[in-house]
C-alpha positions as CSV (number, residue, x, y, z in Angstrom):
1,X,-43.4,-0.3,-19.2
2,X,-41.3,-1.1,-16.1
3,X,-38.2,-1.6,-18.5
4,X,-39.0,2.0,-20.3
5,X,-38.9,3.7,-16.6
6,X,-36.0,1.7,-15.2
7,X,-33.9,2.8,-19.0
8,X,-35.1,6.5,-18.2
9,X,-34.1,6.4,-14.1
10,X,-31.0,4.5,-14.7
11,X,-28.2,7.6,-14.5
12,X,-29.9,9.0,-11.6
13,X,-30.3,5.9,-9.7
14,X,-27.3,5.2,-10.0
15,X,-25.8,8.7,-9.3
16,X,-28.0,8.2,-6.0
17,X,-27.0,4.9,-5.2
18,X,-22.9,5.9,-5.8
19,X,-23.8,9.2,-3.6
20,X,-25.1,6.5,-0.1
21,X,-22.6,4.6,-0.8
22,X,-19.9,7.1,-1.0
23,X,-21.5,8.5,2.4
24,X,-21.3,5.5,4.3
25,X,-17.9,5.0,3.4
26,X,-16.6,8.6,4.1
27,X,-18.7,7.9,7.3
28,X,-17.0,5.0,8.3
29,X,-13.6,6.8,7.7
30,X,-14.5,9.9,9.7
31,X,-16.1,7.6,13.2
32,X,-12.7,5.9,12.6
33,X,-10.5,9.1,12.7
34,X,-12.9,10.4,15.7
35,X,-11.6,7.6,17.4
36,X,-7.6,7.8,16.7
37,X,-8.0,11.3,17.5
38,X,-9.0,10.6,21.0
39,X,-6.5,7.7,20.9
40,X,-3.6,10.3,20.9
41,X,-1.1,8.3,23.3
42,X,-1.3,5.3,21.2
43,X,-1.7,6.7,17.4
44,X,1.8,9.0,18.0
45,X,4.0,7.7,20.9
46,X,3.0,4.2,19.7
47,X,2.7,4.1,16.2
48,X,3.7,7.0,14.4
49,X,6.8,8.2,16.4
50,X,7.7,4.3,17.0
51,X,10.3,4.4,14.1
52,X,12.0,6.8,15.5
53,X,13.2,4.7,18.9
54,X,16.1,2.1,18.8
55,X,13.4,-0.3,20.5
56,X,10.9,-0.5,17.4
57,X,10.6,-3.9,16.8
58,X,11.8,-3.6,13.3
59,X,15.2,-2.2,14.9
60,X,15.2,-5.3,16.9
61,X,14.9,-8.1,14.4
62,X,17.6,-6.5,12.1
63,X,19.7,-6.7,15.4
64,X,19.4,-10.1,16.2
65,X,19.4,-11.0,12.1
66,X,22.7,-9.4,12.2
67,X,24.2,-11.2,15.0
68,X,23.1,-14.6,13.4
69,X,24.8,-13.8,10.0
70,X,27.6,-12.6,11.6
71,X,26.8,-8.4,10.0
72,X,26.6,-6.1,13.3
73,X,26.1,-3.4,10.7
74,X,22.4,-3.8,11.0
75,X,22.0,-3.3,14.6
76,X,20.7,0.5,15.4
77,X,21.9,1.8,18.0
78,X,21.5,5.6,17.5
79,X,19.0,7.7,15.7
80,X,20.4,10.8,15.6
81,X,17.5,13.2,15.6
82,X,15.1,15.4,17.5
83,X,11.9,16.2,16.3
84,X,10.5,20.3,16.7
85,X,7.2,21.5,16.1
86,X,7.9,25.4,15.0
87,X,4.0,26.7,14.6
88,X,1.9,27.5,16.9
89,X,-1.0,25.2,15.5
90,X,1.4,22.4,14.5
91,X,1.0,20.2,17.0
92,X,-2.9,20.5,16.6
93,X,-3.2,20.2,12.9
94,X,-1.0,17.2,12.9
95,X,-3.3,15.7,15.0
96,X,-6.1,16.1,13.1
97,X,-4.3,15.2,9.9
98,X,-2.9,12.1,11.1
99,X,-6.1,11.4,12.9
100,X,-7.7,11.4,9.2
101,X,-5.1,9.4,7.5
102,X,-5.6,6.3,10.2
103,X,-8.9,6.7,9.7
104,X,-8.7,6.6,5.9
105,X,-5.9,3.5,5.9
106,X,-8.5,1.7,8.4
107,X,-11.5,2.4,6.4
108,X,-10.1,1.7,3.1
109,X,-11.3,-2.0,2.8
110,X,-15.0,-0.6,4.1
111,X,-14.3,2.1,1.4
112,X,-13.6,-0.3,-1.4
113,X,-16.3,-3.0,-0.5
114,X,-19.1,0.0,-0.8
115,X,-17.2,1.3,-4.8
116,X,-17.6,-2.8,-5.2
117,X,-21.2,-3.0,-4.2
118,X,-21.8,-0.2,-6.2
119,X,-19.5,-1.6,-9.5
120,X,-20.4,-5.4,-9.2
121,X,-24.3,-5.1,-10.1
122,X,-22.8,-3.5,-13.7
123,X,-20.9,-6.8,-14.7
124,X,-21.7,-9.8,-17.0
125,X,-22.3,-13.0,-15.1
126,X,-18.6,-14.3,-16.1
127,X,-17.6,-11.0,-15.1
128,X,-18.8,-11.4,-11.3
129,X,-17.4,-14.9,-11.8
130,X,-13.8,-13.8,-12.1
131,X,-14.0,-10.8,-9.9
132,X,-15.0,-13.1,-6.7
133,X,-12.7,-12.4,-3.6
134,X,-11.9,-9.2,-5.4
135,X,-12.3,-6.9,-2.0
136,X,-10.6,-9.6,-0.2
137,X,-7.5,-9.7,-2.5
138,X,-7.5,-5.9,-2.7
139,X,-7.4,-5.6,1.2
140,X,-5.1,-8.3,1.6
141,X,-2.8,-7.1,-0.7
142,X,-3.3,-3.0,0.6
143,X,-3.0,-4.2,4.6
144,X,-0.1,-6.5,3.2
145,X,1.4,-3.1,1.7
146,X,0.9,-0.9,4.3
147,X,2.2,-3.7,7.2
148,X,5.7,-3.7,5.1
149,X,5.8,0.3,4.7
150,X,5.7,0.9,8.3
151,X,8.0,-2.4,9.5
152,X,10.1,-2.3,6.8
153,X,10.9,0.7,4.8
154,X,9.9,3.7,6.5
155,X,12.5,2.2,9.7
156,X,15.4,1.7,6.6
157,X,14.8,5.3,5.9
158,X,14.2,7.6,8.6
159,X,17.5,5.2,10.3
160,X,19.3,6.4,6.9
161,X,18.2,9.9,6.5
162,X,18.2,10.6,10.8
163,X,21.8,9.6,10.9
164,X,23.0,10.6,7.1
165,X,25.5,14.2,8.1
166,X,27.4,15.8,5.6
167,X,29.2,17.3,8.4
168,X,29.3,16.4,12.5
169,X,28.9,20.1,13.1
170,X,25.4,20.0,11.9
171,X,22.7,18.4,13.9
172,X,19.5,17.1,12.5
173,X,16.3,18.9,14.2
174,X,13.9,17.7,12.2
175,X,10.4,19.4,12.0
176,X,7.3,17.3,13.2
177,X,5.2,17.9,9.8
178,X,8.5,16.5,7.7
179,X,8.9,13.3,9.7
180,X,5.1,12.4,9.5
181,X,4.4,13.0,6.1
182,X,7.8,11.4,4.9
183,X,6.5,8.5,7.0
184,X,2.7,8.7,5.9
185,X,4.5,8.9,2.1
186,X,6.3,5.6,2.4
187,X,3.6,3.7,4.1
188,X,0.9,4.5,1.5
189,X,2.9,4.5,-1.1
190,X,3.4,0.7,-0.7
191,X,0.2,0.2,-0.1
192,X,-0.9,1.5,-3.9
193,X,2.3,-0.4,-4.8
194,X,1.2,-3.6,-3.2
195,X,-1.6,-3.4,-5.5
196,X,0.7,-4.4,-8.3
197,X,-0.9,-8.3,-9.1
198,X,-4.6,-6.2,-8.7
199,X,-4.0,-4.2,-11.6
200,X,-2.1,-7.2,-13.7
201,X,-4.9,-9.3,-13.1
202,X,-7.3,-6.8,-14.6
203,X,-5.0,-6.2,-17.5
204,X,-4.8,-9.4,-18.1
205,X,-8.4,-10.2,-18.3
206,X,-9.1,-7.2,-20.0
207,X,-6.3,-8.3,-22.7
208,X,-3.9,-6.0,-22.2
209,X,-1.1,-7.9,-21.2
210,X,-0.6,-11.7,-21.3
211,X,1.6,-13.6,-19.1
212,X,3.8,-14.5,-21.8
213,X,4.4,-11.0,-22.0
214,X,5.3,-10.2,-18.3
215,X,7.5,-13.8,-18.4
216,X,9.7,-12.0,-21.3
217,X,10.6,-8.6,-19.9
218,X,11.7,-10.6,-16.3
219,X,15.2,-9.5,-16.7
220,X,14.1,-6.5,-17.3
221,X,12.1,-6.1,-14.1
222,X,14.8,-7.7,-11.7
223,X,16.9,-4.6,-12.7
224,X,13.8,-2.2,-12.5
225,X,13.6,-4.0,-9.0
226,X,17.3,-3.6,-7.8
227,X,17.3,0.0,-9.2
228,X,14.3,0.8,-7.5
229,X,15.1,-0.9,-3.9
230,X,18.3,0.9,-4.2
231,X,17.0,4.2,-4.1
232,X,14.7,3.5,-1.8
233,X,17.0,1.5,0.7
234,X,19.8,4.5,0.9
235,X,21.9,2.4,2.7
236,X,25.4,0.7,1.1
237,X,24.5,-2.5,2.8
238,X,23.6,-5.1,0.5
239,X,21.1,-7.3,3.0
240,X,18.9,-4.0,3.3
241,X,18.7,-3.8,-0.4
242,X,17.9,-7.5,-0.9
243,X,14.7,-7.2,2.2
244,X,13.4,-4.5,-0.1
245,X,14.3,-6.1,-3.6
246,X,12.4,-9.1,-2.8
247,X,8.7,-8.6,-2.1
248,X,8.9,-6.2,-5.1
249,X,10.0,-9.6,-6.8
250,X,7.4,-11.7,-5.4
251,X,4.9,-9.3,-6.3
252,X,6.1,-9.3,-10.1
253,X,5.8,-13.3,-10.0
254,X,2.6,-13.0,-8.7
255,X,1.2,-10.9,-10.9
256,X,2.6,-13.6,-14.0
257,X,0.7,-16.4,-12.3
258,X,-2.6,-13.9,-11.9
259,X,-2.1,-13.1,-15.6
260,X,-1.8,-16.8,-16.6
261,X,-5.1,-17.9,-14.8
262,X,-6.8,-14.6,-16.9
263,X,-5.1,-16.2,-20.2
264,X,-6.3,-19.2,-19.6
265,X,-9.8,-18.3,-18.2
266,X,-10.2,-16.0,-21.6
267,X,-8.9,-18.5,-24.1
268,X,-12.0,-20.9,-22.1
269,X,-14.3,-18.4,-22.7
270,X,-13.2,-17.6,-26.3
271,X,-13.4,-21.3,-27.0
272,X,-17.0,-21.9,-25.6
273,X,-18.3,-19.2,-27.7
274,X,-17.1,-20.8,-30.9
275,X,-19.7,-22.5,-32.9
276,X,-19.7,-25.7,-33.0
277,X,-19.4,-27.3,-36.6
């Protein structure tokens, strides 16, 4: 009798139980945006507008990576640029935009563990075997992501773009909403890209790619890679290209070795389900 009620309340349970936890994670998102917004002074002069100073760290390393391989090229010494707010309400609506997006970039692995809670209950016990760490590896890999969009690439571009002229007699007043959602862009954007070895590993186990597979279109991918870190890294100087090219490398690689354990796990599996005899 228990079973009969818990086949009939199943879809609304769990529409209930994916509505709290969907709550408590949009709740978690909004305390944390409550609190960047009142952290003004650090979430702008700090972090968002820190890419557009010759002092940002980033600036700094390629400096002093320059000197030691002997290519002054990658020290920064302008950034050619002022930034204007031209709306009245600009000023306060990119607050409270960029309040939400910190919010929502510190809240995702919250946000993800609460989908997880409510997904993990729904697998087979091998299932919840292989998916162990999962909202570990999906933070590590999204904080990993987001850490290189903000040191790495969105520093390469706004340097590239800030001091790219296609004539000296034009200066580059660039509007406040531009530069922060170029620079929100890049940094999420490589945090869903950083989630490249995620998604292999759950094509892999679902059987939708093999290792094998990834292994032969290699080639292939290095030139995806160079193409793609090309277009992102503007700039004619090789190194640049190469500090972009490579994590995209690594994360290929990685997402080979993810698929291999998944073959290999899934041929196990296949052959303790044979019968024996």
């Amino acid at each position: 009798m228990q079973e009969e009620d818990d086949k009939e309340m199943t879809f609304l349970d769990h529409l209930e139980e994916l509505r709290w936890h969907l709550i408590r994670g949009f709740a978690l998102i909004f305390i944390l945006s409550v609190v960047a917004f009142f952290q003004k002074e650090l979430l702008f002069d700090t972090i968002i507008l820190g890419p557009s100073r010759t002092d940002f760290w980033t600036y700094r390393m390629l400096c002093k990576l320059g000197t030691a391989v002997g290519t002054p090229g990658l020290c920064v010494d302008k950034i050619d640029f002022i930034l204007q707010n031209r709306t009245m309400a600009g000023q306060f609506t990119t607050h409270l935009t960029t309040s939400f997006m910190a919010g929502l970039v510190l809240g995702f692995p919250y946000f993800f563990w609460e989908i997880w809670r409510f997904v993990r209950p729904g697998l087979h016990r091998a299932e919840k075997s292989l998916t162990r760490g999962a909202v570990v590896f999906v933070s590590f890999l999204f904080v990993s992501g987001i850490s290189f969009g903000y040191y790495i690439l969105t520093p390469l571009t706004i340097n590239f773009l800030a001091n790219y002229k296609i004539s000296q007699t034009i200066e580059n007043q660039i509007d406040l909403g531009s530069y922060i959602s170029t620079l929100i862009m890049l940094v999420l954007a490589c945090g869903l890209m950083f989630q490249l070895p995620a998604v292999a590993l759950v094509a892999a186990r679902a059987g939708l790619v093999t290792a094998k597979m990834m292994r032969s279109f290699r080639r292939h991918s290095i030139v995806v890679i160079l193409v793609v870190a090309a277009v992102l890294t503007p700039s004619p100087d090789i190194l640049s290209q190469i500090i972009m090219a490579t994590p995209l490398y690594l994360l290929y690689e990685c997402s080979i070795l993810l698929a291999a354990m998944a073959d290999r796990e899934r041929a196990r599996r296949k052959t303790a389900e044979q019968p024996l005899g």
